[in-house]
Each structure stands twice: as C-alpha cells, then as structure tokens.
N, C-alpha and C positions, 0 to 999 in steps of 0.2 A: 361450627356446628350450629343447625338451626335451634331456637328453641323449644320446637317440636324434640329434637332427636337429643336434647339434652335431657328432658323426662325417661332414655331409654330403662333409668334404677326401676321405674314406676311398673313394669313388662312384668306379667306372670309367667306370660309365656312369649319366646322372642323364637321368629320364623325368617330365616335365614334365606332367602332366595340368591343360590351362587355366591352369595358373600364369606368371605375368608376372613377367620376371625382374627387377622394379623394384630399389629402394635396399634393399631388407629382403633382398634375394639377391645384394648388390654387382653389378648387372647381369649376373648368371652371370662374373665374373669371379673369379682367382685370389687369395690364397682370397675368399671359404668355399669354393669348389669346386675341387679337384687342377687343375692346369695342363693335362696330357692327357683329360683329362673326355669324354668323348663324351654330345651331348645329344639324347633324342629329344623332341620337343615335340609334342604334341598341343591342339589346339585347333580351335574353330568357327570362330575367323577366321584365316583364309591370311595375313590381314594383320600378324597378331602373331605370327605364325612367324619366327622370326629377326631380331627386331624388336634386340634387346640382341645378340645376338648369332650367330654361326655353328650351324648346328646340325647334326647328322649324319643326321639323319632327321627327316621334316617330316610331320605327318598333318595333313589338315585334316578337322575332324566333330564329330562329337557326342561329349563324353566318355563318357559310359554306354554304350552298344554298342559303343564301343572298346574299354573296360577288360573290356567281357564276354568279345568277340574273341581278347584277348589271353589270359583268363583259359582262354577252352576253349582254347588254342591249348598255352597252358603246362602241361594236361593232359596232353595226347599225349607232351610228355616226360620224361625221368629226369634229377631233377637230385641233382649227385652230393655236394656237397657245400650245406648250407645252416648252417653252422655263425652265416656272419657276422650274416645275417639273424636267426640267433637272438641272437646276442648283441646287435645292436642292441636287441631287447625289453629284455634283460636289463639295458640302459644305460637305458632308459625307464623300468624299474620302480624302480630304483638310485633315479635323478633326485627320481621320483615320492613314495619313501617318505625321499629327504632333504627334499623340502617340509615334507612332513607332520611330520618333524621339531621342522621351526621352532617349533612352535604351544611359547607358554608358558604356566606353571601362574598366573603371576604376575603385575602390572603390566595396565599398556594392552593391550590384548587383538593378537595378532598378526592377522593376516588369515589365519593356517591354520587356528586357532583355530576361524573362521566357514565354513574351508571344510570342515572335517572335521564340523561341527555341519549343514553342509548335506546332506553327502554324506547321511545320515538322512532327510531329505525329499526326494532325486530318487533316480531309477530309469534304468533306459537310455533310455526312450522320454520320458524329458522334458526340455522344450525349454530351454534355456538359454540367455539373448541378454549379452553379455559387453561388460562400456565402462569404459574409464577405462584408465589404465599399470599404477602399480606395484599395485593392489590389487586389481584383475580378474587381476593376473598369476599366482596366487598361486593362483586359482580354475580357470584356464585350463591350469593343471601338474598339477594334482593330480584334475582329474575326468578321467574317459575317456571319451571320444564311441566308442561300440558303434556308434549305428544312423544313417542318413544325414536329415541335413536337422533335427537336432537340437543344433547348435551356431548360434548368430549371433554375429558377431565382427564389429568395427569394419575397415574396407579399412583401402588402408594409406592413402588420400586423403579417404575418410570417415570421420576421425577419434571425437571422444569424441562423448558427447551424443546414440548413434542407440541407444541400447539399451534404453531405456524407447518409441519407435515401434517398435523390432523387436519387442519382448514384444507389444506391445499388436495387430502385425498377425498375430503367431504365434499368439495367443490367439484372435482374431478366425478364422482360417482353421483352428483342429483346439480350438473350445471344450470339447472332452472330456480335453484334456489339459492337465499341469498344466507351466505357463508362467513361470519367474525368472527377475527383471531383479536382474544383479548390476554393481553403479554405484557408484559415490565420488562425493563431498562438491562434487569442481568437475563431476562431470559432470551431476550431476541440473541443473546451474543453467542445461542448454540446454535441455532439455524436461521441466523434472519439473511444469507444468503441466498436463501430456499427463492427471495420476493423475487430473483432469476429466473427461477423454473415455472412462477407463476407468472410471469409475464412472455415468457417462451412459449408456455401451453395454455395463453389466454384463462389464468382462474383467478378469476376478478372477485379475488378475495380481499374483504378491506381489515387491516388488522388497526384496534386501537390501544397504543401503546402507553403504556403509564411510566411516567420520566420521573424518577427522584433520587435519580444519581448513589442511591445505595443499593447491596444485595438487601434489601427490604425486610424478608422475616428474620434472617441471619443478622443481619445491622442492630434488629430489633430485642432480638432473644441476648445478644451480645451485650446489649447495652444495660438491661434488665439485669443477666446475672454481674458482669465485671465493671460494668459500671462505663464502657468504653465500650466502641467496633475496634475490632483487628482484622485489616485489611477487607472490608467488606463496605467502602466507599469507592463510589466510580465517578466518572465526569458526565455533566449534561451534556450528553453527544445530539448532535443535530442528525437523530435515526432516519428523518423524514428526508433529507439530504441525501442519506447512504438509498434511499428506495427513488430517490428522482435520479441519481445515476446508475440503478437499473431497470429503467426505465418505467417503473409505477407512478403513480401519482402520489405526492407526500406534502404534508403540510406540519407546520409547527404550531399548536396551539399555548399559548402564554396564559390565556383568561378565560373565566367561563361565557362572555361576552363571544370571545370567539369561536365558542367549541362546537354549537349546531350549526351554526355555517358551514363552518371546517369540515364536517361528518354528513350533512348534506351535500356536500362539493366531492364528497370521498363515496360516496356509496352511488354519484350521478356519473361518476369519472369513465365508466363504462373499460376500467382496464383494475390491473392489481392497485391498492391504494393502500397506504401506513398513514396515521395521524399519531404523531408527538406529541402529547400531552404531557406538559408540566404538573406536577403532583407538589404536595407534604409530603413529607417525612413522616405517611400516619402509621399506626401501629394498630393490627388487624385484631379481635379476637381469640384467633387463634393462636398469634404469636406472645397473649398475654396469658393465655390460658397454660401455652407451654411454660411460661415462666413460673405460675404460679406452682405449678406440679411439680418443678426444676429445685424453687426454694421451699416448699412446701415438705419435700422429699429431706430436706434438711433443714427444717424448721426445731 
C-alpha cells in the first residue's frame, strides 16, 4: 500500500468507486477507516451497496458517467482549500522514491533494481499485467498507471498465476501495443505453459520473471511468525530454458550489468520473450505489514 493510501484513517468522507469492501479494506471498518467515516458507494450492482457495511449515500450505475457527473459538477464550484489533497501526492511520491531507494549496487539483485531497469522500456500507454506478492510489490509501488485500462492486477480471490493469461489476452486485444508480464518463480508454475499459446498466436508478450527460488510472501510471513518456511522453498529453475524450448526467446539474467541488455534483446526479439532474473530473498511491505498485524493481533 502506497503511502498515499496508507493516510486512508485521515478520510471524512471515503467514495467508493465499484470497490468491494472485502478483507484488503477490513470490511470498511475502524481502522483503516476513522470511526466517523462517511461512505458514498457507487456501483452497478444495488446488490453490493452496503453489502459490508452502512453507507451514507448509495448510487447505483455505471462507474464512468458517474465519475464524469461528479467531475463537471465539481467544476461549477470553488474549493477553498486543497492543501491535503496535495499532500497526499506528496506522501505518494515520498513512498515511490523510498522504493526506488531499495535497489543495490551489490549482491543478489533487489527487485527495484528490475524495476527501475524496466521503467526504460514502458511508457504510459503500456500495458502491464502484475502476479505474485512480494516481488510484483515492488513493481506495482514504483510504476504510475497515467492512463485507464493499463494496469492488470490479480483480485483479491483471483489470486497468483493469472498474469501471464492477462498479458497474453491484452496483447491479443491492442497487438500494436507493447504488453509485460511481471511474475515470480511460484507464479509462472500455474500457467507458464500458456508462453505456447503465445508463440502459436504470435503475442509477443515479454514476461520479466523474478527468480528467488521461494514461495516469496509465504516464505516471508512463515519465517516472521514461526521463525522457519514450511515447504515454501523451490529450486532456481532455468524458466528462460523452459520458454527457448517453446519456442520464445529466453534469457537468464545473473547481474544487474546484465539485465538492460537482456530486456533490450527481449523486447527487440520480435516473438514471445521470458527473462530469468536472479533476485534476494527480499521481503516486501506488505508481507511485513501482515506480520506485524499477525503478532500484533497477539501481542
């Protein structure tokens, strides 16, 4: 969670666009959200209006011509103070350029590392489909989605494993634009046969893989509470090998020396491409924030 959206206590009033107050929003309850909260909810279905909980205002519709509605509405007046608004950016960029931080000169390569090396080959207008915990986390802090319909992101019930079919159906439906699947080491092992179908129907999708031989936020949270992993260690598989014998382009990155070459060579490859990137063992976030919650909870 950015550090924009970690201020959400600070909210008098919180507007819900389509969003489902599931477990990732403690069902709208106290915190993350102030106790006084006023919630307007908007959504297509009547059904999910107040599903979690009370709401102060109820819309049912389409999200797009509401937000437009609201938008020329919120023309017409003068608002007199937007300090905090600004300072939320100001807590987002903060957040953004401690990520970028992370990245080291040295050692096992960090995942900011790959993400600052990516920032170099996308633009606003390209698509990025995002899977895994800690090492898509890292990817998903530090890029800025500008334009709509340019992010894919795992629900919070369609977990890992959908981000190499999302590239591959986002490449299929805008093939003039350029399409990355960013995936870890457990998540390729639900569809990374999928790099067949995209070299059968020419979608020269380039996926950059984050390699560090564990289930990553699982490894991480495990280790936190019991002090150990229980079976959530896997082997450095040479993924980029499994994509040269179906016929993609695949390469194994070891150093950060190697990694824009590699991703240069992968996004020029003019076919489907995987790059294997050796990682840390780092711990994301989010995977500490669960912990703290986990002991906190029995503190």
């Amino acid at each position: 969670m950015n550090g924009a959206a970690q201020r959400i206590g600070e909210a008098d009033v919180v507007l819900l666009l389509g969003q489902k107050l599931d477990y990732t929003w403690g069902y709208g309850g106290a915190p993350p959200f102030a106790s006084e909260a006023k919630f307007i909810f908007v959504d297509p279905s009547p059904a999910d209006i107040g599903r979690a909980r009370s709401v102060t205002v109820g819309i049912a519709g389409d999200v797009g011509p509401i937000v437009t509605q609201l938008a020329d509405e919120a023309r017409t007046h003068s608002w007199q103070d937007e300090s905090w608004a600004g300072s939320l950016k100001a807590s987002a960029d903060e957040f953004r350029l401690g990520i970028d931080a992370l990245a080291i000169d040295e050692g096992p390569m960090h995942p900011s590392n790959v993400s600052q090396a990516l920032h170099e080959f996308a633009d606003d207008y390209t698509i990025i489909s995002f899977d895994g915990g800690d090492y898509a986390h890292f990817f998903r802090a530090s890029f800025k989605c500008n334009k709509p319909s340019t992010w894919l992101y795992v629900s919070s019930f369609g977990m890992i494993g959908v981000s190499l079919p999302y590239a591959l159906g986002a490449q299929a439906a805008f093939p003039d634009k350029r399409v990355i699947c960013v995936t870890g080491d457990g998540s390729i092992g639900f569809n990374g046969m999928e790099i067949d179908t995209a070299v059968r129907h020419g979608l020269n999708v380039v996926t950059v893989l984050g390699n560090n031989a564990i289930w990553g936020i699982d490894w991480q949270i495990q280790k936190g509470l019991y002090g150990k992993p229980v079976w959530t260690d896997l082997l450095p598989q040479r993924y980029d090998i499994m994509a040269q014998g179906l016929g993609a382009h695949g390469e194994h990155v070891t150093s950060e020396a190697e990694l824009r070459p590699a991703l240069k060579r992968a996004f020029g490859a003019g076919k489907p491409a995987l790059v294997n990137v050796d990682i840390g063992q780092i711990i994301s976030p989010v995977a500490e924030a669960a912990i703290s919650r986990k002991l906190g909870s029995h503190g």
